[in-house]
N, C-alpha and C positions, 0 to 999 in steps of 0.2 A: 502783491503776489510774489513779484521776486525776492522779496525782502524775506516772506516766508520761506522761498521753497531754496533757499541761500541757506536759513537758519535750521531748516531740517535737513538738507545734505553735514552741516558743521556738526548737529547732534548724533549723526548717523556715525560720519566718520569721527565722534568721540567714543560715542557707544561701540566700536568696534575696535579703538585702541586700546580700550580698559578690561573688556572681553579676551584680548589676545591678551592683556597682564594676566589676570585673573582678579581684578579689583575692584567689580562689578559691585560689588556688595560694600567693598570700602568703600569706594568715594562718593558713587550714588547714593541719593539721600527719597527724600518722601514728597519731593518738587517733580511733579510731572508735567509744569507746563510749559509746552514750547518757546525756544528759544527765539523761530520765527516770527510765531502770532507777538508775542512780547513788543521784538523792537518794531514790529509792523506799528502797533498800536502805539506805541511811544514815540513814532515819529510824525503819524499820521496824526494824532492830537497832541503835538506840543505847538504851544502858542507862537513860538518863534516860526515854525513852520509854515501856521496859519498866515500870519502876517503877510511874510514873504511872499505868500500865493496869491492873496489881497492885494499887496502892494503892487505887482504886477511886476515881480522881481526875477532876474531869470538866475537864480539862485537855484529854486526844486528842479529845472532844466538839466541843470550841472549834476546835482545829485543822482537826478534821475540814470545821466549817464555813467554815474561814478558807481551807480548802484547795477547797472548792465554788465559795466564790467569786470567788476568781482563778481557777479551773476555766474560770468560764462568764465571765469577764470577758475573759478570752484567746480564747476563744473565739465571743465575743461572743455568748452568750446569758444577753441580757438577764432573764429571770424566775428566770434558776439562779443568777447572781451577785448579784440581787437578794436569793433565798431564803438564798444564804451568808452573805450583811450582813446583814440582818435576824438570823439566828439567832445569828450571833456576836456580835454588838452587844447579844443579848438575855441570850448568857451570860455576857457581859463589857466593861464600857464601853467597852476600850481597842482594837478594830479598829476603832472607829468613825472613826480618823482615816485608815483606809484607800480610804477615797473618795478621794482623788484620785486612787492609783495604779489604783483600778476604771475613774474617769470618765477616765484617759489611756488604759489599757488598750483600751475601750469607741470610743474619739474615734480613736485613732490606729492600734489596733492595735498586736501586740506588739512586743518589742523591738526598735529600729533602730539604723545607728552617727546621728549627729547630722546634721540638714539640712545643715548646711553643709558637709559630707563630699561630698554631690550636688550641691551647687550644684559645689562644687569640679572633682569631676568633669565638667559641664558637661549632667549630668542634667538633666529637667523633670519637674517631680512628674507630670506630667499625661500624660507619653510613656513611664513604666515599668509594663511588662507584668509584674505578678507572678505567677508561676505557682505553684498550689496542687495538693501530690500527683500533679505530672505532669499536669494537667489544662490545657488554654489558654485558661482563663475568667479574665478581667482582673479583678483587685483596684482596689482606692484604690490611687493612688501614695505614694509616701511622706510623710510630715510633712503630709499634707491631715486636717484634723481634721471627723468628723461628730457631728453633735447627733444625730441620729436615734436611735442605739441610747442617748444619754444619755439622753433625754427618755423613751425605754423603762422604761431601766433605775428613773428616779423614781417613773413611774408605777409598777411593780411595788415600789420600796419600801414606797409609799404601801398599797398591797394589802397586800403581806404584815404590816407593821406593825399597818394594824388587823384582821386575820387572826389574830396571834399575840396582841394586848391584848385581843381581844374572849373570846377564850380562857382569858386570864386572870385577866379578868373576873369571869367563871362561874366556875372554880373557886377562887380566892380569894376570894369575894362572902363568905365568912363567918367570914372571917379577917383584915379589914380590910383587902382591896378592892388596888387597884392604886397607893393611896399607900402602905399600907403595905412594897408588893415592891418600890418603885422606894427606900423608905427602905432596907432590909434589903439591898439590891444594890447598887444606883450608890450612895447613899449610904454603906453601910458599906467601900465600895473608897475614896470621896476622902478620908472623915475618917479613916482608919485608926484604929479606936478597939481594935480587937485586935490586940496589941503583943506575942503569941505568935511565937516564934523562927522563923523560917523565910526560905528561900534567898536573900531579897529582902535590903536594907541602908533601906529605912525606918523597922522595926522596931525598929530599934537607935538611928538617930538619932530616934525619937520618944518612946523611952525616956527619953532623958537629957535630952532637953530643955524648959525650964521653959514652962510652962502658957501664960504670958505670951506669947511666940512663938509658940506651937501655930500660930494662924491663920495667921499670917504665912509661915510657912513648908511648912504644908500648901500654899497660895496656892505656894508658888515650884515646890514638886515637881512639882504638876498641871499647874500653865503650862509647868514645863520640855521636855513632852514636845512640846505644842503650838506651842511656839516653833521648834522645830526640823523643823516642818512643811514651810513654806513656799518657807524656802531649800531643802531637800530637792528639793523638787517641780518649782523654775525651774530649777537646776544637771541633775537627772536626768529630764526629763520627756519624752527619747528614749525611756529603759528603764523603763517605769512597774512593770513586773514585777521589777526589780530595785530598785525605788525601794520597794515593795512590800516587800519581804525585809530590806531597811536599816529600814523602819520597826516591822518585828515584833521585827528583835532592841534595839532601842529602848525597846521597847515591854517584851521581857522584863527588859531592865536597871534599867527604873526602874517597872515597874508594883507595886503596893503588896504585893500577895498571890502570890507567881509558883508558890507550893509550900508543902506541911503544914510542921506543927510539930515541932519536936526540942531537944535542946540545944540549948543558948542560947551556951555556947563554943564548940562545934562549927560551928553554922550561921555565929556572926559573921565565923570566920575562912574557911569555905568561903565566903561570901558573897559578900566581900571578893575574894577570889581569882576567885570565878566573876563578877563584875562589872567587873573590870578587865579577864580574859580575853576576854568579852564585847566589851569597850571597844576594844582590838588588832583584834580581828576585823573590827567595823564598819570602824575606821579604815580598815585592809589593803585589805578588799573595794573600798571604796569607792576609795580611791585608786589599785586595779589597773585598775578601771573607766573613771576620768580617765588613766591613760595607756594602755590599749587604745584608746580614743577619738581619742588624741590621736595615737598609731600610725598611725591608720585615716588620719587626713589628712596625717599625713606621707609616707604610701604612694598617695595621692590623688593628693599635688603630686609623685609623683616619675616 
């Protein structure tokens, strides 16, 4: 249901960026089916999915919360998107670089084609009525960016963080406490010290590689992901909800543990295959993105 009611606010606010071009007719086509029910259904029957839920894996946990808070990010409520970062970040270090596309989501609201598409048009951010579900109550104009619900959304980090530490606090207090959980989690994800077979391609290159290097190149994997943050973020920071979805499957390609153990021939070759796969797709996405885009202003100037 949130996956839906995500994927009809992103249709809404497309339908109401292409209304304000006048492109309604251009770019729209004779596809009328929701963009909600779609991924709803494509995620809820993909087999990988299943598994994970079978296997008793707290993988759809993580999602679940990664899907909360772009939920309440798009929608801009601030203590729901807060509660999804918070708890994803709690079961897994790697959404944490998901703050940006929260604090664009938050600032800008959802996805638009690019400012310069309006200016083109001869738009003024300040003279566009957006209309919401048929209603005549004026939104932000486009590309005007607010602090407000950011400065929320912190505060509620702030909240729930020591909400969930104080928590586990108390029930860890006799188990060695909250250094020992941050060693056992964040730590046992960057040093990858369990070298058991699974979907990922770290495993295999940490196997083979001599001790000497270890740091060295732990350091490169970790920083690879972060490195790719920023350019992300200035190239797409129209569509922070699709900057969003480039950064999870990122995140799945290179994160340390993405799935259990098996075969060790098995996994190395499916691995391989499923990370290259992975690799195409971003590419793809992404670059159908910059030429939608760049459509958008070529039909601006015509």
């Amino acid at each position: 249901m949130l996956i839906r009611s995500t994927g009809r606010s992103l249709q809404m606010a497309r339908n109401r960026s292409l209304k304000s071009l006048d492109l309604t007719k251009s770019v729209n086509n004779s596809v009328n089916v929701s963009t909600g029910d779609t991924a709803s259904l494509i995620y809820l029957w993909n087999p990988w999915t299943i598994i994970t839920c079978v296997g008793s894996c707290t993988s759809p946990i993580e999602n679940l919360m990664v899907v909360i808070m772009l939920h309440g990010a798009c929608s801009r409520l601030a203590p729901l998107a807060a509660f999804g970062y918070v708890m994803a970040t709690h079961l897994s270090l790697y959404p944490a670089i998901l703050i940006l596309p929260v604090a664009l989501l938050l600032g800008y609201g959802p996805d638009t084609p690019p400012t310069k598409v309006f200016l083109q048009k001869g738009l003024s951010a300040s003279k566009i009525d957006m209309l919401d579900n048929g209603k005549g109550t004026n939104q932000k104009g486009f590309g005007q960016f607010s602090w407000k619900p950011i400065l929320h959304f912190i505060l509620w980090v702030f909240i729930w963080s020591c909400y969930v530490l104080l928590l586990n606090s108390i029930i860890l207090n006799k188990v060695g406490g909250l250094q020992e959980m941050f060693e056992k989690t964040y730590g046992f994800i960057l040093t990858v010290k369990d070298l058991s077979p699974n979907i990922g391609v770290l495993w295999y290159f940490f196997a083979e590689v001599f001790d000497f290097f270890r740091s060295f190149f732990l350091i490169v994997f970790n920083m690879n992901i972060i490195f790719m943050v920023l350019p992300l973020a200035i190239r797409l920071k129209h569509r922070p909800f699709f900057l969003a979805f480039v950064y999870t499957a990122i995140v799945a390609m290179l994160k340390s543990y993405p799935s259990g153990t098996g075969n060790a021939n098995f996994y190395f070759a499916t691995g391989l295959a499923y990370t290259c796969l992975q690799t195409v797709l971003v590419v793809e996405t992404v670059s159908s993105m910059i030429k939608h885009d760049r459509k958008l202003r070529l039909l601006t100037k015509a």
